[in-house]
C-alpha atoms as an extended CHARMM CRD file, in Angstrom:
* protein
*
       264  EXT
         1         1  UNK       CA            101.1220000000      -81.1570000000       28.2040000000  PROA      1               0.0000000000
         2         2  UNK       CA            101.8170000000      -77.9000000000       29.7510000000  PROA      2               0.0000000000
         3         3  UNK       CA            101.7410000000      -79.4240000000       32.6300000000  PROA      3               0.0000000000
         4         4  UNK       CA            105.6970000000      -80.0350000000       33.5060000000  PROA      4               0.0000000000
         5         5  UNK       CA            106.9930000000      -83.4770000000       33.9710000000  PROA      5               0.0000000000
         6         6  UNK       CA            109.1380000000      -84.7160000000       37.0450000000  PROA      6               0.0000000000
         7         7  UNK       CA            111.9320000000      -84.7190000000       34.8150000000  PROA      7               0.0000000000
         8         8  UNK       CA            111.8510000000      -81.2640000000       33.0850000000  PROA      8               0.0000000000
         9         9  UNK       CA            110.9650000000      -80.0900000000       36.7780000000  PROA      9               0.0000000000
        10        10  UNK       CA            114.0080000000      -81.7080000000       37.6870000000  PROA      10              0.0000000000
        11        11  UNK       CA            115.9420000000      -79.8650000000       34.6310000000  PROA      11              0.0000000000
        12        12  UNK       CA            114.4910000000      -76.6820000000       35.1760000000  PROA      12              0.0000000000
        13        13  UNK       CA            115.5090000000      -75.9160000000       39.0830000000  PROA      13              0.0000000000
        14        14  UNK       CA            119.1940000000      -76.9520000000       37.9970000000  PROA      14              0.0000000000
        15        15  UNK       CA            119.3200000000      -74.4680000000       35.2860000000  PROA      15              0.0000000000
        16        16  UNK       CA            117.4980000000      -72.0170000000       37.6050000000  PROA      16              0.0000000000
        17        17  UNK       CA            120.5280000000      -72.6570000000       40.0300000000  PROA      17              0.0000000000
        18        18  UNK       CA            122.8560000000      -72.5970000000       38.0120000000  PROA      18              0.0000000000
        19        19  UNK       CA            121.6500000000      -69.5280000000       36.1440000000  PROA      19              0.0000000000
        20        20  UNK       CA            121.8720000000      -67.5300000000       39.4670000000  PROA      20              0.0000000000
        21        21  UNK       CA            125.3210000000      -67.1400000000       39.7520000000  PROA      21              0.0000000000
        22        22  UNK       CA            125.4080000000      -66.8170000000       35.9290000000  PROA      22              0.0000000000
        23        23  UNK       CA            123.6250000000      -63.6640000000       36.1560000000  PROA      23              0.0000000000
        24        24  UNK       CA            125.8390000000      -61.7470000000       38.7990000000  PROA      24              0.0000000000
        25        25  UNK       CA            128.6990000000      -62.9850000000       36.7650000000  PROA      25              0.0000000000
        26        26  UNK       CA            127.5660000000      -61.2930000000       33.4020000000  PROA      26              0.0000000000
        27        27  UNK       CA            126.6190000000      -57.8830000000       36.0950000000  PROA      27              0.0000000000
        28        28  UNK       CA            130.4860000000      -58.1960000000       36.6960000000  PROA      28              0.0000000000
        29        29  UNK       CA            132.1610000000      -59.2910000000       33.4920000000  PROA      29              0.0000000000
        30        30  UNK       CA            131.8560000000      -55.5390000000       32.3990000000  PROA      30              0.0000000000
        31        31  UNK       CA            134.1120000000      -54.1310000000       34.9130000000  PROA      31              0.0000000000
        32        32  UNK       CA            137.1600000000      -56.5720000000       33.3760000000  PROA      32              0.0000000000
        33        33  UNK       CA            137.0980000000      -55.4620000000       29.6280000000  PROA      33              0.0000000000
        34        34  UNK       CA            140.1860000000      -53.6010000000       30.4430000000  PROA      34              0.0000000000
        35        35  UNK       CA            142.2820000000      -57.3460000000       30.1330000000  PROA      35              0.0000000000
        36        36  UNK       CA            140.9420000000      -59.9210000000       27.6470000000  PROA      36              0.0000000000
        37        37  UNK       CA            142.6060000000      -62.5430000000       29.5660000000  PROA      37              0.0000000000
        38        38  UNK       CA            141.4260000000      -61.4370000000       32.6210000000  PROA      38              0.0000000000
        39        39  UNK       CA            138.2240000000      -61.0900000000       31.1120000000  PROA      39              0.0000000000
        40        40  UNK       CA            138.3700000000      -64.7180000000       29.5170000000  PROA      40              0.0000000000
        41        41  UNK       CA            139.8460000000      -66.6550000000       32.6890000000  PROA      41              0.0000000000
        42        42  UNK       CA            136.1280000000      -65.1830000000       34.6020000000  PROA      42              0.0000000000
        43        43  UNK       CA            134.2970000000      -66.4200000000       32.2500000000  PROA      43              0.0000000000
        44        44  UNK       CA            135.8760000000      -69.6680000000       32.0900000000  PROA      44              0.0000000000
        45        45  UNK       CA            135.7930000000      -69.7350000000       36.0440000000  PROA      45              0.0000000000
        46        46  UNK       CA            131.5580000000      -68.8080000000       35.3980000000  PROA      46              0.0000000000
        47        47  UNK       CA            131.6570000000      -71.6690000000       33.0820000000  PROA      47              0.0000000000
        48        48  UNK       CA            132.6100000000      -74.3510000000       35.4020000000  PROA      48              0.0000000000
        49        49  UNK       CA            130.9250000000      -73.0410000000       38.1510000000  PROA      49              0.0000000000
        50        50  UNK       CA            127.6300000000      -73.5330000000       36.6230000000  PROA      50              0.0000000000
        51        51  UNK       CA            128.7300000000      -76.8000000000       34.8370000000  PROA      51              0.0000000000
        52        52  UNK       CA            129.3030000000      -78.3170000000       38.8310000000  PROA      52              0.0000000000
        53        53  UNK       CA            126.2220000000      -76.8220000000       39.3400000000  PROA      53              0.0000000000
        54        54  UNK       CA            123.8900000000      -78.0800000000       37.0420000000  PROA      54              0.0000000000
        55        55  UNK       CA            126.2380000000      -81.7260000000       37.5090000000  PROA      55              0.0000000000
        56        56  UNK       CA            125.4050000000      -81.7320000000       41.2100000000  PROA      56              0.0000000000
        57        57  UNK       CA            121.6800000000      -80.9540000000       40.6250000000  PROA      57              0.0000000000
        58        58  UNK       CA            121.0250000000      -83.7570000000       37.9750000000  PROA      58              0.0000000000
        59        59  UNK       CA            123.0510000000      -86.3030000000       39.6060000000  PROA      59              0.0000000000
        60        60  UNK       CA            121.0320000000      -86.3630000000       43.3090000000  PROA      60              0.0000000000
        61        61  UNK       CA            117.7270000000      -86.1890000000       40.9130000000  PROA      61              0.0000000000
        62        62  UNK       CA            118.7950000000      -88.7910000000       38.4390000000  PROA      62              0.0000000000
        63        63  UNK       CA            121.8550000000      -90.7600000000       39.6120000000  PROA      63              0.0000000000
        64        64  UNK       CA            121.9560000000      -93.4760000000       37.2750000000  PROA      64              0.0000000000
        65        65  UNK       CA            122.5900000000      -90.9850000000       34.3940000000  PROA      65              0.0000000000
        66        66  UNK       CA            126.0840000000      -90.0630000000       32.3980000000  PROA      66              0.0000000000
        67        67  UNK       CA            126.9610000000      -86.9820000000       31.6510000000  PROA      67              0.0000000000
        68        68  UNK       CA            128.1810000000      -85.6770000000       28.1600000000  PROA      68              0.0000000000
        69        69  UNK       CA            129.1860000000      -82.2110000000       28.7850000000  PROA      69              0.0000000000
        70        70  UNK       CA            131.7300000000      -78.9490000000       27.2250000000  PROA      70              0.0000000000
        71        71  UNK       CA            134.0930000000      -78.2210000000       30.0130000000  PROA      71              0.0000000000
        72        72  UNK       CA            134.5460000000      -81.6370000000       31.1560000000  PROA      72              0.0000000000
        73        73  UNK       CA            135.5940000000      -85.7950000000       30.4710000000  PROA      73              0.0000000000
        74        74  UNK       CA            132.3010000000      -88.1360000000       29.3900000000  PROA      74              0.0000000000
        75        75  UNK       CA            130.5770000000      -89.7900000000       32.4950000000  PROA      75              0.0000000000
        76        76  UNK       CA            129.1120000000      -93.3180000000       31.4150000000  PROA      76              0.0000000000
        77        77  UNK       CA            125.8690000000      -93.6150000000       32.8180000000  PROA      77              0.0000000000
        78        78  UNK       CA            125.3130000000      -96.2510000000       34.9970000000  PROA      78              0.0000000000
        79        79  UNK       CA            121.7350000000      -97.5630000000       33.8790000000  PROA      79              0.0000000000
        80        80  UNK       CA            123.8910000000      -98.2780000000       30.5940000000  PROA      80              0.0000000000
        81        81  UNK       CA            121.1410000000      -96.0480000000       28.9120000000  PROA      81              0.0000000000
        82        82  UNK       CA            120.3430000000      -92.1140000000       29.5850000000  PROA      82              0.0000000000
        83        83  UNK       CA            122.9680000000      -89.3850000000       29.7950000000  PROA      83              0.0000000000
        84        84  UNK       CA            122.4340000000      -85.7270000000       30.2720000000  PROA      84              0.0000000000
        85        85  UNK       CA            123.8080000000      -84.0440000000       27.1850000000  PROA      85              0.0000000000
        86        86  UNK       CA            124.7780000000      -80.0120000000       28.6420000000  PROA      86              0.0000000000
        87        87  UNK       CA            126.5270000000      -76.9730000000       27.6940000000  PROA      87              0.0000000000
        88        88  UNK       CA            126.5460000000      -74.6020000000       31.3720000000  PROA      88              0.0000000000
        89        89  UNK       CA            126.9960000000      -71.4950000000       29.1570000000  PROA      89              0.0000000000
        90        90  UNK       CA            125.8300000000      -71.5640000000       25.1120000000  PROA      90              0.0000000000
        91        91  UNK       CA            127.0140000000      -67.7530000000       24.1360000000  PROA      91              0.0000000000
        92        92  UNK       CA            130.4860000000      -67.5270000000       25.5740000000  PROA      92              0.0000000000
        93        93  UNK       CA            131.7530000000      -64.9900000000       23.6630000000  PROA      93              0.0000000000
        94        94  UNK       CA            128.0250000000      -62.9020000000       24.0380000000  PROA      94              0.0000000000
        95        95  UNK       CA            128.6410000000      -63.2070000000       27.2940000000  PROA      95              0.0000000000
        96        96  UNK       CA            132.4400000000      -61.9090000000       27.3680000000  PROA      96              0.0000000000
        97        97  UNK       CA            131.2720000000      -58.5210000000       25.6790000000  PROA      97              0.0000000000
        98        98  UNK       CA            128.0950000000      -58.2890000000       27.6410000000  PROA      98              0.0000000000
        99        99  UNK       CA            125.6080000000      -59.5320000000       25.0140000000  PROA      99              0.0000000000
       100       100  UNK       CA            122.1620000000      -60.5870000000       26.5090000000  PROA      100             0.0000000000
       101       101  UNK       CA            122.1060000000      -63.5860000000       24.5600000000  PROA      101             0.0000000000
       102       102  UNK       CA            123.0360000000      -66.6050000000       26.0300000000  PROA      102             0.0000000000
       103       103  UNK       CA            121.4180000000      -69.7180000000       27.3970000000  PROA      103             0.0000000000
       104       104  UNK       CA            121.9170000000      -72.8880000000       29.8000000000  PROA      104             0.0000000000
       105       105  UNK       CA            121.0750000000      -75.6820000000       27.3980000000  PROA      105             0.0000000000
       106       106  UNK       CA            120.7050000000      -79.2220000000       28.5870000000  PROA      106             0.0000000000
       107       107  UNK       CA            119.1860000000      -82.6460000000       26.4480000000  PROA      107             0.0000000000
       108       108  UNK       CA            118.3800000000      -85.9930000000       27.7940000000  PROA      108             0.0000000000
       109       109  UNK       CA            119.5980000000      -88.8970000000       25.3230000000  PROA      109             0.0000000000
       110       110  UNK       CA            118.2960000000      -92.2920000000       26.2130000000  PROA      110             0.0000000000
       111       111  UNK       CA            118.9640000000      -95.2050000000       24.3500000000  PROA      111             0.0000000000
       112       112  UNK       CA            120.8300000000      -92.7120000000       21.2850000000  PROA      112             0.0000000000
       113       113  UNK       CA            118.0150000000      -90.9200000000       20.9030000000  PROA      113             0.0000000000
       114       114  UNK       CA            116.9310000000      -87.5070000000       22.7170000000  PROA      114             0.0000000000
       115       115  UNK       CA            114.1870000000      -87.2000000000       24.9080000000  PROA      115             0.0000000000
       116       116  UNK       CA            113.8950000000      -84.1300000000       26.1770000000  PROA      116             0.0000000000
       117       117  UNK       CA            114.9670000000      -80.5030000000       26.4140000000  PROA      117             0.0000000000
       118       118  UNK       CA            115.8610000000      -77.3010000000       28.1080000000  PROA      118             0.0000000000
       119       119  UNK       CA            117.2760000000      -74.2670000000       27.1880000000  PROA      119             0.0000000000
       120       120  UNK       CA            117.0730000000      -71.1200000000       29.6660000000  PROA      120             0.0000000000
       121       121  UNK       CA            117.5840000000      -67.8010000000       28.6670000000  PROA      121             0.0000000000
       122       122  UNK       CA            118.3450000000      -66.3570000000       32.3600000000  PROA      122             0.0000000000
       123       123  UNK       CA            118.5000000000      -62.7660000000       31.0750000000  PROA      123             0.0000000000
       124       124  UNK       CA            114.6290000000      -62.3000000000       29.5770000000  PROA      124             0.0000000000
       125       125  UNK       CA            113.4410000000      -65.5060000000       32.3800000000  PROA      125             0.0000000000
       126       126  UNK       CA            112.3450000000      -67.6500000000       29.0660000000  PROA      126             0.0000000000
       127       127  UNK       CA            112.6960000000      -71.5930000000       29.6710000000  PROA      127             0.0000000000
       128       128  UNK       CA            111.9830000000      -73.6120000000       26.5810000000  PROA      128             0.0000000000
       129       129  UNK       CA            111.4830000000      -76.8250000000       26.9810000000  PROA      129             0.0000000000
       130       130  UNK       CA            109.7530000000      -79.8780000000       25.7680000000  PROA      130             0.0000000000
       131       131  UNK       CA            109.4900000000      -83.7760000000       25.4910000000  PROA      131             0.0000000000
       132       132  UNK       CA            109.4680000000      -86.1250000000       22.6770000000  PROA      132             0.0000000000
       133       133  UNK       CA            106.3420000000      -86.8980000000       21.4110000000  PROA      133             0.0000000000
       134       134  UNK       CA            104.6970000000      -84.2920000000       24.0200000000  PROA      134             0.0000000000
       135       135  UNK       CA            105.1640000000      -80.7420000000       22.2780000000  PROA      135             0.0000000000
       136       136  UNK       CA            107.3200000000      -77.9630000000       22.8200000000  PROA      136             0.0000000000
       137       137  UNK       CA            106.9560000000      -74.6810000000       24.7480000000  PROA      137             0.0000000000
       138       138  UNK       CA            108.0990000000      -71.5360000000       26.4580000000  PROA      138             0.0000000000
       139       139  UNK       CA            107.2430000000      -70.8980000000       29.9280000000  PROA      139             0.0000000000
       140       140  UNK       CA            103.4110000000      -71.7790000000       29.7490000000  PROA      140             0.0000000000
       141       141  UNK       CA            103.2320000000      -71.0890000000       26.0570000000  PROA      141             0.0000000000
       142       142  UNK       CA            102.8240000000      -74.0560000000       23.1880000000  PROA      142             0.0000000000
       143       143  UNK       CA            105.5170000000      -73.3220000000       20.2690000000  PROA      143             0.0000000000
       144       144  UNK       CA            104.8120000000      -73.8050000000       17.1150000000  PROA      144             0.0000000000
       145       145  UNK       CA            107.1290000000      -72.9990000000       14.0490000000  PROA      145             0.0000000000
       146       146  UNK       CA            106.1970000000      -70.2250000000       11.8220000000  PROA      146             0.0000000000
       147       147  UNK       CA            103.9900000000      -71.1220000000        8.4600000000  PROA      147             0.0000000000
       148       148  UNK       CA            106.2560000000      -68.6680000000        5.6270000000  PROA      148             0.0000000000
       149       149  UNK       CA            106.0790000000      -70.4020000000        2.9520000000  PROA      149             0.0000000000
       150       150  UNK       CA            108.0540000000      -68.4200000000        0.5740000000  PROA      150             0.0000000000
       151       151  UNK       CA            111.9600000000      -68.6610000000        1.3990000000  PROA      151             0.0000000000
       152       152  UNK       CA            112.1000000000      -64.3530000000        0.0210000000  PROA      152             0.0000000000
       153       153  UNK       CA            109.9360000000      -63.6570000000        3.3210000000  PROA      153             0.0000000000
       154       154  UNK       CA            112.0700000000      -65.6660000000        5.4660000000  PROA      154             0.0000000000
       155       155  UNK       CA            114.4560000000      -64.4510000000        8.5170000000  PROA      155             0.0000000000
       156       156  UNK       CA            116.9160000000      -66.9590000000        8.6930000000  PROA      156             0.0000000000
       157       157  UNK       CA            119.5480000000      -67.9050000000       11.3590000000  PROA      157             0.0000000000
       158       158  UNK       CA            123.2750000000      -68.7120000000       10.9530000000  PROA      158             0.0000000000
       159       159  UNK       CA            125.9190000000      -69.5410000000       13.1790000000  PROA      159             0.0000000000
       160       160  UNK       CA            129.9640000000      -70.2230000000       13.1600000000  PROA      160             0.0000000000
       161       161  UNK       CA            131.5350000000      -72.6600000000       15.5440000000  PROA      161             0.0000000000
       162       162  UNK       CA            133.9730000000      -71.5880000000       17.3170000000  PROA      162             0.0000000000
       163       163  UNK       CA            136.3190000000      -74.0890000000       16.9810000000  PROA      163             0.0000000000
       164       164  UNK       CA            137.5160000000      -73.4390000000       13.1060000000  PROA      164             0.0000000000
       165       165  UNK       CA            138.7130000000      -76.9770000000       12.7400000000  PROA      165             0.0000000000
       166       166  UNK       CA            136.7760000000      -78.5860000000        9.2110000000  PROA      166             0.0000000000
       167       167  UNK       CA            135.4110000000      -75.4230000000        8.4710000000  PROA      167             0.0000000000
       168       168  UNK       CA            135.8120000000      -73.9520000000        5.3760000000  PROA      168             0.0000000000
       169       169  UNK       CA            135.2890000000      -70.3100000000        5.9300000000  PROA      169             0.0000000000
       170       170  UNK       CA            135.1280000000      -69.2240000000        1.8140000000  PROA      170             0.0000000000
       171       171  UNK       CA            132.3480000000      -71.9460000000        1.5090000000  PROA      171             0.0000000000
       172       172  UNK       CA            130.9000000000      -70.7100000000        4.5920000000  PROA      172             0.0000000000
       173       173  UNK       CA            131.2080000000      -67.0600000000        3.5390000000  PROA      173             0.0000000000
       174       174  UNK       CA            129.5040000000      -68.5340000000        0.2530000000  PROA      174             0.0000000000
       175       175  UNK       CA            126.4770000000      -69.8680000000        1.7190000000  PROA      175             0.0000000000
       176       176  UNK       CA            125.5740000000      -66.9150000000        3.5790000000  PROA      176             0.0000000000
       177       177  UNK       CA            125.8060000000      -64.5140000000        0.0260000000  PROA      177             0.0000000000
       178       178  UNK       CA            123.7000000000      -67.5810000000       -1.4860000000  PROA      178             0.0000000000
       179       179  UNK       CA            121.2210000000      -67.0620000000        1.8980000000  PROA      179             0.0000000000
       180       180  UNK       CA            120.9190000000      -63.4620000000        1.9140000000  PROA      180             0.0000000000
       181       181  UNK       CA            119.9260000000      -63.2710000000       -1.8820000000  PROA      181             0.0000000000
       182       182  UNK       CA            117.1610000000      -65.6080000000       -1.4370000000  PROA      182             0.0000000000
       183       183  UNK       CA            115.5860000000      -64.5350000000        2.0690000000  PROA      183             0.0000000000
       184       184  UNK       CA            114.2930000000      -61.7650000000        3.4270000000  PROA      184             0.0000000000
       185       185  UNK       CA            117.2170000000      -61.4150000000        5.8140000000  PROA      185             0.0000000000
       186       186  UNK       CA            120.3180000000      -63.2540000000        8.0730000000  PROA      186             0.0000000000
       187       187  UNK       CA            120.9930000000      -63.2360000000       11.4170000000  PROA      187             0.0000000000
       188       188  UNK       CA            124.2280000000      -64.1470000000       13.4990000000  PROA      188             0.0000000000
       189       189  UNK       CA            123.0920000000      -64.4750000000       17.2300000000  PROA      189             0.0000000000
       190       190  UNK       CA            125.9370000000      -66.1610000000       18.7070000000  PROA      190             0.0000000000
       191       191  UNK       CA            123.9840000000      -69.1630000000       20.4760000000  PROA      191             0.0000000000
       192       192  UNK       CA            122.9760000000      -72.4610000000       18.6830000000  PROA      192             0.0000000000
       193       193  UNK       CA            120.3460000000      -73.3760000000       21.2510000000  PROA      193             0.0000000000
       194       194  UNK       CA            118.7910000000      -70.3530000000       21.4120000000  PROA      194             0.0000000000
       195       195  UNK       CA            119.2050000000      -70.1310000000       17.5100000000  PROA      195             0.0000000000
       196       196  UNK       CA            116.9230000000      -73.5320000000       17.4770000000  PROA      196             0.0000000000
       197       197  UNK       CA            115.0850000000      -72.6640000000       20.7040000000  PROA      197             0.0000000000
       198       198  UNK       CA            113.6690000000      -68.9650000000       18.1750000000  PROA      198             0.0000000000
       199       199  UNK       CA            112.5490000000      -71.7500000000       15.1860000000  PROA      199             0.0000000000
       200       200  UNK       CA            110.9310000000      -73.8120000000       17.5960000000  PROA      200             0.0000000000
       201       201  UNK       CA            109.3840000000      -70.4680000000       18.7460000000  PROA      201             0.0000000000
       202       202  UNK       CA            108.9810000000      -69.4050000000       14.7340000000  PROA      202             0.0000000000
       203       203  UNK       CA            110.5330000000      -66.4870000000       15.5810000000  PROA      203             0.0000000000
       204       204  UNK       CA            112.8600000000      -67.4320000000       13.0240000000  PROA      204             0.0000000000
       205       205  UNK       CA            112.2380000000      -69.0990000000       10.2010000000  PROA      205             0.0000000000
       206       206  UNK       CA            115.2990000000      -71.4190000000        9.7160000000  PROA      206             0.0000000000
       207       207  UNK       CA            118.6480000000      -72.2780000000       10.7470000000  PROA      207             0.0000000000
       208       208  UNK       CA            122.0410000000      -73.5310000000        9.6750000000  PROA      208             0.0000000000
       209       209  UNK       CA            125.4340000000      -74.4580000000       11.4370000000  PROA      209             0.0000000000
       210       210  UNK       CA            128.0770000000      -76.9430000000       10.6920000000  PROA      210             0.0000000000
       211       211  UNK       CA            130.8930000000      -77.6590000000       13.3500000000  PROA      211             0.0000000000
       212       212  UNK       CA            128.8940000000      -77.8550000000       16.5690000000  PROA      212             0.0000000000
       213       213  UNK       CA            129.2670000000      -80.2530000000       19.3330000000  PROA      213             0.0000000000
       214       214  UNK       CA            126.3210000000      -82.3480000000       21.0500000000  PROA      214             0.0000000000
       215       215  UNK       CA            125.5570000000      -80.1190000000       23.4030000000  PROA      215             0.0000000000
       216       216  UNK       CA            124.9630000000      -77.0570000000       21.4150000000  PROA      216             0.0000000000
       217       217  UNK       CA            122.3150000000      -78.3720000000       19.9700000000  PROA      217             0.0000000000
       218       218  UNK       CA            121.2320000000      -81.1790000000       21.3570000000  PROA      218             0.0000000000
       219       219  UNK       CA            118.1430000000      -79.5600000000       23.9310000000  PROA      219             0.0000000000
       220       220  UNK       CA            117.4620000000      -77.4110000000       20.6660000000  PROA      220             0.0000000000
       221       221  UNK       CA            117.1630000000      -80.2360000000       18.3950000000  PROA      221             0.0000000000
       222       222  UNK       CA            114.5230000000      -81.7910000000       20.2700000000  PROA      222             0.0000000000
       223       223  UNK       CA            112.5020000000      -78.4660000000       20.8040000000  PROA      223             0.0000000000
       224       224  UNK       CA            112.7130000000      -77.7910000000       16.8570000000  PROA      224             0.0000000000
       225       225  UNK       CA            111.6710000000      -81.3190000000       16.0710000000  PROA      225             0.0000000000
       226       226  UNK       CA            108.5540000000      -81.0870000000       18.5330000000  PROA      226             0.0000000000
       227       227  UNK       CA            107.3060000000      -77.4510000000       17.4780000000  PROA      227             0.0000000000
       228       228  UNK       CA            106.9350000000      -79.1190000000       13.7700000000  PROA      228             0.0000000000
       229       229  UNK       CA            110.2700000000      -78.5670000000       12.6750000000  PROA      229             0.0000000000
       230       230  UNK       CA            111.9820000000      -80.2960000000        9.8710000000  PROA      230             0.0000000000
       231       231  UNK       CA            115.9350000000      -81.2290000000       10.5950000000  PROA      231             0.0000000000
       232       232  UNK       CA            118.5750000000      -82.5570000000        8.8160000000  PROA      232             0.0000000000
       233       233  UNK       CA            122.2620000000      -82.1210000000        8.3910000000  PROA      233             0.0000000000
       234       234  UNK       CA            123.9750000000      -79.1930000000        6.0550000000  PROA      234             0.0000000000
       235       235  UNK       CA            123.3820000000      -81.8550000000        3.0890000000  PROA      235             0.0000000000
       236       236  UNK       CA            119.8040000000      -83.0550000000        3.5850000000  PROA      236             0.0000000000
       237       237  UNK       CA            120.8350000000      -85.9680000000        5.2250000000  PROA      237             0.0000000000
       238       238  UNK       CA            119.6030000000      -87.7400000000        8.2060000000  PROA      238             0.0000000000
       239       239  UNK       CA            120.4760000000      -85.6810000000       11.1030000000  PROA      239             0.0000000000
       240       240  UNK       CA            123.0940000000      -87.3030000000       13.0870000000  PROA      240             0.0000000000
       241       241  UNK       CA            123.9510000000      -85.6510000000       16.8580000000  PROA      241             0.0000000000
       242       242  UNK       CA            127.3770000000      -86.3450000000       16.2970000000  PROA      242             0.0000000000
       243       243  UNK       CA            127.8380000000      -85.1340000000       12.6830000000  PROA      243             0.0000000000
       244       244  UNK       CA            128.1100000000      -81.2660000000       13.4040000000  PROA      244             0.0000000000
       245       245  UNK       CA            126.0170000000      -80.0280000000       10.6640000000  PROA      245             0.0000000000
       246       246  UNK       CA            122.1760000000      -78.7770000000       10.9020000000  PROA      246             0.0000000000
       247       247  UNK       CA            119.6260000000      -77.7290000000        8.9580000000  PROA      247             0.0000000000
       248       248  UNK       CA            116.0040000000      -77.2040000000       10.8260000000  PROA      248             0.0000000000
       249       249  UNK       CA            113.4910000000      -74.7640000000        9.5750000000  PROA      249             0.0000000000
       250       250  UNK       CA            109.5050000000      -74.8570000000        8.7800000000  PROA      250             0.0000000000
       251       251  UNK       CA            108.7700000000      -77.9000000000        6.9810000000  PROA      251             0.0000000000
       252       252  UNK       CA            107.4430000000      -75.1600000000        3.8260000000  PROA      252             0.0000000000
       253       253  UNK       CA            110.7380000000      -73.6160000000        3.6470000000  PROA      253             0.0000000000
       254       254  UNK       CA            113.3740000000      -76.3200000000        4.2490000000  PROA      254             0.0000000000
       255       255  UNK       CA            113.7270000000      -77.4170000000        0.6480000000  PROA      255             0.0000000000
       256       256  UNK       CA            114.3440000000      -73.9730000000       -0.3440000000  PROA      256             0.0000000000
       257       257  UNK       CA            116.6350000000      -73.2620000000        2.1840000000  PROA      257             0.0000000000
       258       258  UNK       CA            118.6680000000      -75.8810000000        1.2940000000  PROA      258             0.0000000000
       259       259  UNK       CA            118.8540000000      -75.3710000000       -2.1000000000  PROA      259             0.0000000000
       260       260  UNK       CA            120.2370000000      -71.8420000000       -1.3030000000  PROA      260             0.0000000000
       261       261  UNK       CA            122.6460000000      -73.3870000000        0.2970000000  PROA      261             0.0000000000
       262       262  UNK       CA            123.8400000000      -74.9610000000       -2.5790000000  PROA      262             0.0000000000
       263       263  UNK       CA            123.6060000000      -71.9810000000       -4.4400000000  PROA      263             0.0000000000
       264       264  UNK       CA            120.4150000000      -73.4810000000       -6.9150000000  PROA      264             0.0000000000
């Protein structure tokens, strides 16, 4: 199905909307570094102007859908079903120091379960995207997650939330020593969709997070899971949306990789 649907068509003009104004923004975010809160208050202001955007898009497309979203209160949906599930600007802090890695992410969630997925990367024009049960893909291209089997050859992902709260940073600094011995190498991108968005592509091999909200990783989730991905929580669990905690790598390597979690 490379072939879009109506409703990732509808999902990918908003983000390409949206994204516009996103991308003179991070142009002019460099001339501010002089003030951190000056800095911090125009990104906040870029923020919610492409949250409204990608809000006013979705709702004339889809009207009888919620909204879960970062910068703002829960919308119920009105079909009692579907809710868009988005975060405007995944990279925040990239974006503050004029990183070119950040993303518009945005998942569909019908009935508790996710449906479909975006995430745009304005800055190299890449638009994941995918549908349950219908593949995954960049642009034109079908994704598929890489085939390492051995966790030593492995280029791993890792990311910390930026809300501290539950986090216990000596465990967290533990699992990334317990990581790094037993891969090939780490990496610290500072965007959970994208993060999921580069297994799905098997441009990495594996990732790990705990503390993330719904829509960090919600759009990701779903392009993991359709590029052949295997997900769970930190602890091997069933992967819950609202739990926090995920695990998703190459179904050769997850085992491993969560072992060296543990430290075994």
């Amino acid at each position: 199905m490379s072939r879009r649907s109506p409703l990732i068509t509808v999902m990918a003009a908003a983000a390409d909307k949206a994204a516009r104004t996103l991308l003179r923004d991070f142009n002019e975010v460099e001339n501010l570094q002089v003030s951190r809160k000056g800095t911090n208050d125009f990104v906040t202001a870029a923020d919610l102007k492409a949250e409204r955007t990608l809000k006013e898009e979705l709702a004339k497309a889809r009207p009888g859908f919620g909204f879960l979203t970062e910068e703002s209160k829960p919308v119920p949906a009105k079909d009692g079903r579907s809710r868009w599930i988005i975060d405007p600007l995944d990279g925040t802090l990239n974006f503050i120091h004029s990183v070119p890695q950040v993303c518009i992410s945005i998942g569909v969630e019908q009935d508790g379960e996710l449906e479909a997925g975006i995430v745009f990367d304005p800055l190299r024009d890449e638009l994941f995207w995918g549908e349950k049960g219908e593949g995954a893909y960049v642009n034109q291209r079908r994704l598929r997650v890489s085939r390492r089997e051995r966790l030593a050859d492995c280029l791993i992902a890792h990311g910390r939330s930026a809300s501290e709260e539950g986090i216990d940073q000596t465990r967290l600094l533990e699992q990334m020593g317990h990581v790094m011995r037993h891969t090939r190498d780490l990496r610290r991108m500072g965007s959970a969709a994208l993060d999921l968005a580069y297994v799905a592509a098997g441009r990495f091999d594996g990732f790990w997070e705990e503390g993330l909200k719904p829509w960090d990783v919600a759009a990701g989730i779903l392009l993991a899971r359709e590029a052949g991905a295997y997900v769970t929580d930190t602890s091997g669990s069933e992967f819950d949306l609202k739990n926090g905690a995920v695990l998703a790598a190459n179904p050769h390597i997850h085992s491993q990789l969560h072992k060296a979690l543990a430290g075994r």
